[in-house]
VOFIVEX-389955 format. One record per residue (C-alpha): y, z, x; residue number from 1. Coordinates in Angstrom, 1 decimal. Layout:
BEGIN
<north Y	up Z	east X	n NUM>;
...
***
This chain:
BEGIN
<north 49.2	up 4.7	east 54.4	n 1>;
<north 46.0	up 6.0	east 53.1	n 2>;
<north 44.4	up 3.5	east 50.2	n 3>;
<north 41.9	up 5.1	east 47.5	n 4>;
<north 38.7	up 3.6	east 47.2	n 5>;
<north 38.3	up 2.3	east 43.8	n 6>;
<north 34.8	up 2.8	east 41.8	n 7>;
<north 33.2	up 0.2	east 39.8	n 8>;
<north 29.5	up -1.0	east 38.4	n 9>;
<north 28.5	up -3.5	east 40.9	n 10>;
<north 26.8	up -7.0	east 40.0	n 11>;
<north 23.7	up -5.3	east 40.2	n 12>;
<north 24.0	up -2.3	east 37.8	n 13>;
<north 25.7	up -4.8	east 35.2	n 14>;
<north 22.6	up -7.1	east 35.6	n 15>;
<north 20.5	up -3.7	east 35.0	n 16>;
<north 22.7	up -2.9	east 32.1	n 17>;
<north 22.5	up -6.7	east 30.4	n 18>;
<north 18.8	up -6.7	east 31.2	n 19>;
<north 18.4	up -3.4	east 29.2	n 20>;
<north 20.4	up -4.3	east 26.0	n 21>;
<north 18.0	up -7.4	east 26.1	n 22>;
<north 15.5	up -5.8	east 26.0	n 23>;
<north 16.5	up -3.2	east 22.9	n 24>;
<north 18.0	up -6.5	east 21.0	n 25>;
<north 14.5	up -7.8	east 21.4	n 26>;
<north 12.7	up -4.8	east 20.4	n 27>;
<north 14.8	up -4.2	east 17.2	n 28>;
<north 14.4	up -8.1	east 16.2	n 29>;
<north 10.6	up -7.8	east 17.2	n 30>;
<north 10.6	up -4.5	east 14.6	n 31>;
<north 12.5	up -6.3	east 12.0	n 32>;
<north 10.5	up -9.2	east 12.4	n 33>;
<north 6.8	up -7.1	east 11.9	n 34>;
<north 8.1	up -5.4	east 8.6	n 35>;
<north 8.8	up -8.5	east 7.3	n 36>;
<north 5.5	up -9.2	east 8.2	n 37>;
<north 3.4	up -6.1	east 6.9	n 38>;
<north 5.6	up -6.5	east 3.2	n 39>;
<north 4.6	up -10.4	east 2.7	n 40>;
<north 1.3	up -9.5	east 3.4	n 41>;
<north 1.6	up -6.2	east 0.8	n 42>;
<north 3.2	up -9.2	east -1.6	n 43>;
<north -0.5	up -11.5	east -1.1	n 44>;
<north -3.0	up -8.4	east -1.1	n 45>;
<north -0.8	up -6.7	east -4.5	n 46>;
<north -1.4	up -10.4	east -6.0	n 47>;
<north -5.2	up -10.8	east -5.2	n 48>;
<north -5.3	up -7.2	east -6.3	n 49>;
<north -4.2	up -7.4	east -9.7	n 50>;
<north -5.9	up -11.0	east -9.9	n 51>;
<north -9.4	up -9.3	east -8.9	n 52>;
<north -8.5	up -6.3	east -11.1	n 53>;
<north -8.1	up -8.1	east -14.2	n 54>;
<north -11.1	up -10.5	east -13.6	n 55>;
<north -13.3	up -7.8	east -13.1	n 56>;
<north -12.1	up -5.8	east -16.2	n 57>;
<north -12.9	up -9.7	east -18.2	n 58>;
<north -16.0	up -9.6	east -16.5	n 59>;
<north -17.2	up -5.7	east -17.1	n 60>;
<north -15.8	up -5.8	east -21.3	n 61>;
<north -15.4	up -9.7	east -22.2	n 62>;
<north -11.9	up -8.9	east -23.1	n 63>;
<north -9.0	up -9.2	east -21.1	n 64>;
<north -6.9	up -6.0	east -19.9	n 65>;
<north -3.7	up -5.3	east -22.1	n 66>;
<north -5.5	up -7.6	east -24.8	n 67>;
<north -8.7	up -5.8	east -24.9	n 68>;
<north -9.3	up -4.6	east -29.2	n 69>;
<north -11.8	up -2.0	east -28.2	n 70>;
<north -10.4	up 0.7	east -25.7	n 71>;
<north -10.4	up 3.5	east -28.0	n 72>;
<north -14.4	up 3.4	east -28.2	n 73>;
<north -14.5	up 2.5	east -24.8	n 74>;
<north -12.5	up 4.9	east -23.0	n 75>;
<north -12.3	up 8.9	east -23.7	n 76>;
<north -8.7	up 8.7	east -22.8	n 77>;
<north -7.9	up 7.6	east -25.7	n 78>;
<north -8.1	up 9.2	east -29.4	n 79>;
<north -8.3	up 7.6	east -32.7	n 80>;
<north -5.3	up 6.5	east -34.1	n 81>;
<north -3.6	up 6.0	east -30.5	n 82>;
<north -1.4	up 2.7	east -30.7	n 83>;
<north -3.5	up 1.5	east -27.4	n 84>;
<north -5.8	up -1.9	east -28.1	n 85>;
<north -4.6	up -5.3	east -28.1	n 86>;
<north -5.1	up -7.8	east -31.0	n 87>;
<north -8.1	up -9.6	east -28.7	n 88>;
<north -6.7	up -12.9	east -29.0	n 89>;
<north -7.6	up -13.9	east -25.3	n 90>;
<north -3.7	up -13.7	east -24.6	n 91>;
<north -1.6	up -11.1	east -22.7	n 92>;
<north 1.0	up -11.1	east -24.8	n 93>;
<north 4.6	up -10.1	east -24.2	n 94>;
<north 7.2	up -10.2	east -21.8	n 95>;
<north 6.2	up -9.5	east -18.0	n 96>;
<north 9.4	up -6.9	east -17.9	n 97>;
<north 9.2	up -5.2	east -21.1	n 98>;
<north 10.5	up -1.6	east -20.6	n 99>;
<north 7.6	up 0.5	east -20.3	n 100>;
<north 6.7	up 3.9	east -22.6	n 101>;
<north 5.4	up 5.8	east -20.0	n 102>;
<north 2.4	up 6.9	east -22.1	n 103>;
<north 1.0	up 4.2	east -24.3	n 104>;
<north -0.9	up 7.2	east -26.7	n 105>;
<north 3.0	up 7.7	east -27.9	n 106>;
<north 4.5	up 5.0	east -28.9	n 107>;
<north 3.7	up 1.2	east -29.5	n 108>;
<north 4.4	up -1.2	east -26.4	n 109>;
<north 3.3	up -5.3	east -25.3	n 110>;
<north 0.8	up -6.0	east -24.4	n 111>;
<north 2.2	up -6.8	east -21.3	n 112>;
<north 2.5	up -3.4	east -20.5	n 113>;
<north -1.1	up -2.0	east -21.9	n 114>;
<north -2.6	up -4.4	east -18.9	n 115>;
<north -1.9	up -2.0	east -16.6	n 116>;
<north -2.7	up 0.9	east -18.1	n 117>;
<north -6.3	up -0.6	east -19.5	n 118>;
<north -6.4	up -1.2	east -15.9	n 119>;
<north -6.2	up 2.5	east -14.9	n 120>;
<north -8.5	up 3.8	east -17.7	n 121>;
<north -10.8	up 1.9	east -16.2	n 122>;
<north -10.8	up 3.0	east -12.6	n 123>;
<north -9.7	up -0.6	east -11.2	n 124>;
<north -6.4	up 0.5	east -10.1	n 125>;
<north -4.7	up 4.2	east -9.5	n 126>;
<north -3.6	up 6.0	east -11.9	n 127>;
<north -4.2	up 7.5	east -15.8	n 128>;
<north -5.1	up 5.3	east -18.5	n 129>;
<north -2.6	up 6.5	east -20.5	n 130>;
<north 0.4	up 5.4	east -17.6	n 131>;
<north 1.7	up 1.8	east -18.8	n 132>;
<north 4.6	up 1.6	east -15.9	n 133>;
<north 4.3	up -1.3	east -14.1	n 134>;
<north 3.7	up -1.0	east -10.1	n 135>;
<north 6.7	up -2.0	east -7.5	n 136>;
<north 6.4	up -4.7	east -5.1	n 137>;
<north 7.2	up -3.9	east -1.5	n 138>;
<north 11.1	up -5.3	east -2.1	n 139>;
<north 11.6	up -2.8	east -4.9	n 140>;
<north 11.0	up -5.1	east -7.7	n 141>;
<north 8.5	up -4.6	east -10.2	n 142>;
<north 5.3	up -6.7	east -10.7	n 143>;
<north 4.4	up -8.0	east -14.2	n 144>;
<north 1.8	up -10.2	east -15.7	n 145>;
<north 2.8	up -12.7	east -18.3	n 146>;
<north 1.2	up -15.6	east -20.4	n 147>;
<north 2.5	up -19.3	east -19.8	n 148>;
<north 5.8	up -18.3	east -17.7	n 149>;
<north 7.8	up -21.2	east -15.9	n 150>;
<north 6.5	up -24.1	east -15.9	n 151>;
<north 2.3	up -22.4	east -15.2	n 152>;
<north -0.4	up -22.5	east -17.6	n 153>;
<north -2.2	up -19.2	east -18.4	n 154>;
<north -1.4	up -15.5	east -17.2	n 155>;
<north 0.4	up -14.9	east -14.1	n 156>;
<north 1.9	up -12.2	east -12.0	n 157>;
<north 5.3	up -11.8	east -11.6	n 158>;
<north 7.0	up -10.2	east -9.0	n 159>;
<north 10.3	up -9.4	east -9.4	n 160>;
<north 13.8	up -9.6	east -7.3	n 161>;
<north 12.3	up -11.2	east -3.9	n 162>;
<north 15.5	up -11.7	east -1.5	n 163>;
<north 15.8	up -15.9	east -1.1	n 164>;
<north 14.4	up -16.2	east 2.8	n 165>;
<north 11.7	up -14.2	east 1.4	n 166>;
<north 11.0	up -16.4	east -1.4	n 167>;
<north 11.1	up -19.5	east 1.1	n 168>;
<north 8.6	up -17.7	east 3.4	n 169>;
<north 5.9	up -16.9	east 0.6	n 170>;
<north 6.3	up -20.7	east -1.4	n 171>;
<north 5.8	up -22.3	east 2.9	n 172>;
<north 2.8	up -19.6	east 3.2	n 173>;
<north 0.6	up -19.9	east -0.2	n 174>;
<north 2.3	up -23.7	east -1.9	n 175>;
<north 4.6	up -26.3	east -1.5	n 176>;
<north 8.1	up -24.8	east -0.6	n 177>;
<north 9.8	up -25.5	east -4.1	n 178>;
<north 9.6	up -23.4	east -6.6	n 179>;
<north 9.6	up -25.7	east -10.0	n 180>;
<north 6.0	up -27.2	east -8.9	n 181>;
<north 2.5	up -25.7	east -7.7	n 182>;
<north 0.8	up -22.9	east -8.5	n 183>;
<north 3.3	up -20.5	east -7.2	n 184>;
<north 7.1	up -20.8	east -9.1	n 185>;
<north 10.7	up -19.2	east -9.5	n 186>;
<north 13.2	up -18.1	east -11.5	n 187>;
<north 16.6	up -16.5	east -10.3	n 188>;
<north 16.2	up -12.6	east -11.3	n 189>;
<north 17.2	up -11.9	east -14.8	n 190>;
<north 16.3	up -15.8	east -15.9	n 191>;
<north 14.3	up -16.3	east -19.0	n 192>;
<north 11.0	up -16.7	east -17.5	n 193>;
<north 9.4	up -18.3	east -21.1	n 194>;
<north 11.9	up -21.1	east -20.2	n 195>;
<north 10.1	up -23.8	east -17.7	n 196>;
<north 13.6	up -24.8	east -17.1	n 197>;
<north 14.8	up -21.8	east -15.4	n 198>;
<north 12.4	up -22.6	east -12.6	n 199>;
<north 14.0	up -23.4	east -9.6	n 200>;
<north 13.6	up -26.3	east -7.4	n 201>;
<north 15.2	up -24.8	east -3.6	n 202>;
<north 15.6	up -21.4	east -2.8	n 203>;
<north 18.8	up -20.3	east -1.7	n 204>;
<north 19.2	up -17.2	east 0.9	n 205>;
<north 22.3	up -15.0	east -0.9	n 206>;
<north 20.0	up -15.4	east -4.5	n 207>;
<north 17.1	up -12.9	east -4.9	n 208>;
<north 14.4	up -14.8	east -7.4	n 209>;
<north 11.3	up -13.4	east -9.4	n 210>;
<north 8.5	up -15.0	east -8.4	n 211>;
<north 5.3	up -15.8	east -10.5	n 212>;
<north 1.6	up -16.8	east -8.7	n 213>;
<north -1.1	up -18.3	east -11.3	n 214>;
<north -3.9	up -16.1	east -11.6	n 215>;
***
């Protein structure tokens, strides 16, 4: 009687095999885990950005970006008659997610929105002076500045939709994990942000939150 040899991976291939999906496992969760990474640290530098931005605007024209009552004489952009300066009352006002024009020469828009468009006509960030949209964080949400939002005094940036472990991340890196107190607070997306009681006090992973840092 003649038997047939039967082929099979031996305990050493299999070992190769396990050693080798290791190793991909690894690499994706090392890849996932340096994204995460390189958009927290977009999140910080977008902040001190802005923050820089708008303290060097108050610095060059003693008024503050979005608020600033003399832009039409200031900046050739604009004409006469464009609906384009603030009321100079020292306040960015407005909500941080007013929908934005798209050209500020065309219609009247917040304050809110001007901020980022003063911003532009004066060379501190990209873009033309007349563009009023607001920038995107690096988790699709948009960024906004807003007076007195949550439970923080004076203008802040907002950035909007942040995934929960996200949220938990930045509040451990720049305050004090929760996000009713410190200098960095949150609202679940879509709250009213004028309301200090929508802050939130723990961060839950299936919410995405808009986060606002104190300038």
């Amino acid at each position: 009687m003649q038997f047939t040899k039967q082929k099979g991976f031996t305990l050493v291939e299999i070992a190769i095999v396990l050693v080798i999906v290791g190793l991909l496992i690894g690499g994706v969760l090392k890849g996932q885990e340096m994204i995460t990474n390189a958009k927290l640290k977009r999140i910080e530098s977008d902040n001190a950005g802005i923050a820089a931005a708008m303290f060097s605007y108050q610095d060059r024209y003693l008024q503050l970006p979005g608020d600033d009552s003399g832009t039409i004489n200031r900046f050739t952009v604009y004409a006469v008659g464009d609906p384009v300066e603030g009321d100079g009352s020292g306040t960015i006002d407005g909500l941080w997610n007013v929908a934005s024009t798209g050209d500020i020469t065309l219609a009247l828009t917040a304050e809110t929105n001007m901020f980022f468009a003063h911003l532009r006509a004066a060379g501190l960030i990209p873009g033309g002076g007349t563009d009023d949209t607001k920038p995107t964080n690096a988790y699709g949400g948009q960024i906004g500045v807003m007076d007195g939002a949550l439970n923080l005094s004076g203008h802040v940036t907002i950035f909007g939709t942040i995934e929960g472990p996200i949220a938990k991340i930045i509040e451990a890196r720049l305050d004090d994990s929760t996000g009713d107190g410190g200098r960095v607070q949150a609202a679940v997306s879509g709250a009213d942000m004028t309301l200090p009681a929508s802050a939130v006090g723990a961060y839950l992973d299936t919410e995405r939150y808009d986060m606002a840092f104190r300038l």
